[in-house]
N, C-alpha and C positions, 0 to 999 in steps of 0.2 A: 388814957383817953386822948392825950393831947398827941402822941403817939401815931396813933389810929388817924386822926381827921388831918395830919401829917400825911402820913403814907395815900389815903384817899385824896388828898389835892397833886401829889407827886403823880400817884397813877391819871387820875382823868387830865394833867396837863400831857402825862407822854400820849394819855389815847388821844386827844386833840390834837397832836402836832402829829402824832402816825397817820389820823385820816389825813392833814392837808398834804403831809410826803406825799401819801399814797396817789392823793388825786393829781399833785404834782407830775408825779410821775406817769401817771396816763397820760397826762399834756405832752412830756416829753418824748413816751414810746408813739405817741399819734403823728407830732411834728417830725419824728428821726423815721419813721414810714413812711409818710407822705412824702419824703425826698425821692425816693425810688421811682415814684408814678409822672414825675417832671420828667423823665427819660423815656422819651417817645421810641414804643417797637416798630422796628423796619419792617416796609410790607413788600420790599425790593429785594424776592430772595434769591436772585439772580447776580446778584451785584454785594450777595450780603455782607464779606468781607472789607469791601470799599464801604461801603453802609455806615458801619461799625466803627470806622476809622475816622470818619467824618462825621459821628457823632460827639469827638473828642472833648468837647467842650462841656457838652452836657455830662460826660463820667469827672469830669475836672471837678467843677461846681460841686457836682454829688460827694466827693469824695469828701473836698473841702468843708463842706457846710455837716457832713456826716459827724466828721472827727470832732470840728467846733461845739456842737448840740451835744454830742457823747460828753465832754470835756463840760461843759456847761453843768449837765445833770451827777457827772461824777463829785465837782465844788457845790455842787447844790444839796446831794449826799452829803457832803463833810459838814457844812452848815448848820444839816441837819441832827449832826450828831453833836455838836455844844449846844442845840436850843434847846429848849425843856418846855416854852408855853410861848403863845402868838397872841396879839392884841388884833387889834380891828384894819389898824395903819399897815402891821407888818401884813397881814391876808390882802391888801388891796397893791399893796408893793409885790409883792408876792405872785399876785395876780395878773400884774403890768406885766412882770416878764415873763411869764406864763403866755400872755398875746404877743409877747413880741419875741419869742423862740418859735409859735406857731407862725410868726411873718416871716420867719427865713426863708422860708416857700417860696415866698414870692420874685427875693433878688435873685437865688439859687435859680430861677427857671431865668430868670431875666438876663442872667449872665449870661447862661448855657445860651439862650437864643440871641445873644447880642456880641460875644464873644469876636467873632472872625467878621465885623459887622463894621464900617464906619463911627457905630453909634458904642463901641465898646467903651469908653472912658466914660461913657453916663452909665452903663449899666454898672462898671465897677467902681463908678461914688457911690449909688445906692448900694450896691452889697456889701462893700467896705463901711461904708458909714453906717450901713443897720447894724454890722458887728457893736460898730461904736459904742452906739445906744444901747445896745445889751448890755453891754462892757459896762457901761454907767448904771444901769439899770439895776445889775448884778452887786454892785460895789455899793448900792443904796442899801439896796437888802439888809447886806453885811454890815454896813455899818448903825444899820437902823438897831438892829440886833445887838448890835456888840457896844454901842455909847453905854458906855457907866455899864455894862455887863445888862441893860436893858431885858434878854429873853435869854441872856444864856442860865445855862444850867450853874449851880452852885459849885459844882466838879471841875467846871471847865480849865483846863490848864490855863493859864495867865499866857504861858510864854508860846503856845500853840495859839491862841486867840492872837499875839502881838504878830506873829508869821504868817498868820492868813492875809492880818491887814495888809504887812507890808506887800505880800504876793500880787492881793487883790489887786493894789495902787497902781500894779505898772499896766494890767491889762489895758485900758482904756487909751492910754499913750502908746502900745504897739498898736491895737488896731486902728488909733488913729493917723499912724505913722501910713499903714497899707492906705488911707482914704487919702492921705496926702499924696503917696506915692505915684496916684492915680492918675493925679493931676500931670504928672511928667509922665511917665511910662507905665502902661497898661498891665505888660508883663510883668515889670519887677513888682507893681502892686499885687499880683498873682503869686508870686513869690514868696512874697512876706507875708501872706497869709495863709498860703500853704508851710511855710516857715515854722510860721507860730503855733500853727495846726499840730505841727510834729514835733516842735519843741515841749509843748504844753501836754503830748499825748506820752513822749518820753518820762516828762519830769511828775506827772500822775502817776506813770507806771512805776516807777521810783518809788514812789513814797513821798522824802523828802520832808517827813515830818507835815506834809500836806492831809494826809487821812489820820483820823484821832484814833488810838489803839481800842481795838476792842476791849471790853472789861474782863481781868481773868477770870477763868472761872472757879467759883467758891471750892475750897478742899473740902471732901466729905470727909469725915471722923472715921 
């Protein structure tokens, strides 16, 4: 019996944490779509080449803020594979960066139309610094979760949990680095964020001990 009411609180904590992935992840596929629609179609199709060329800014932004959101929901995946149950605090943390992955919108169109502009080193604090606060936002999560093993799972590797922290800890310090960078030079903060964009897209596709192993599967008799 004690078995049973075991196994029944196991299942409805993973069906609990599978819907909030899931809705999670609508947020994600809704904000990493709506980057596309910030790239305004040329209606000068006489010129369309030149067009295309001179919207460079706006494929920039898209690109950047593309790779950053994908990277985001892939560590948001790994998260979610040592949690096993969420409280009220972690759904509202949760939640926070849930609205603020759907604000990337807003500096991503702001760069793209501010970019070749006088006003470019304001539009790239706000896009480097929204990084930031994700950054932070992100690292709350995680650590909200993982104090005293808080929502992880009973399974979780000890030394895989220690390696996300350390991972987690620098992001906030690179993209703080791009919001700095801004302040002196527009481009090189353009740089380092596309930098970290491709370093971070590299060392996912790695591995890296970054994604927890699937569980093998049971030998049949």
């Amino acid at each position: 019996m004690g078995e049973e009411r075991e196994v029944a609180r196991v299942t409805a904590a993973e069906r609990d944490t599978g819907r909030l992935e899931a809705f999670s992840d609508g947020v994600f596929a809704i904000a990493i779509t709506l980057l596309i629609l910030e790239i305004p179609i040329t209606t000068n199709s006489k010129h369309l080449g030149p067009e295309l060329l001179h919207r460079w800014p706006s494929f920039l932004a898209y690109a950047i803020s593309f790779v950053v959101i994908l990277i985001m929901w892939v560590n948001h995946h790994m998260v979610f594979k040592l949690i096993d149950h969420a409280d009220r605090r972690f759904l509202m943390i949760n939640g926070i960066l849930l609205m603020l992955i759907t604000f990337v919108n807003y500096p991503t169109a702001l760069l793209a139309d501010y970019l070749t502009t006088p006003q470019s080193r304001t539009a790239m604090l706000v896009y480097s610094g929204t990084f930031v606060v994700v950054a932070l936002c992100f690292n709350l999560l995680w650590r909200y979760a993982s104090s005293n093993r808080r929502l992880l799972s009973a399974t979780a590797d000890p030394a895989l949990v220690s390696a996300i922290s350390r991972a987690f800890r620098f992001g906030p310090l690179m993209y703080f680095a791009a919001f700095v960078a801004a302040l002196i030079s527009v481009p090189l903060s353009i740089a380092i964020s596309a930098g970290l964009a491709i370093y971070y897209a590299i060392y996912g596709l790695r591995g890296d001990g970054a994604i927890a192993p699937e569980p093998e599967p049971a030998a049949s008799d």
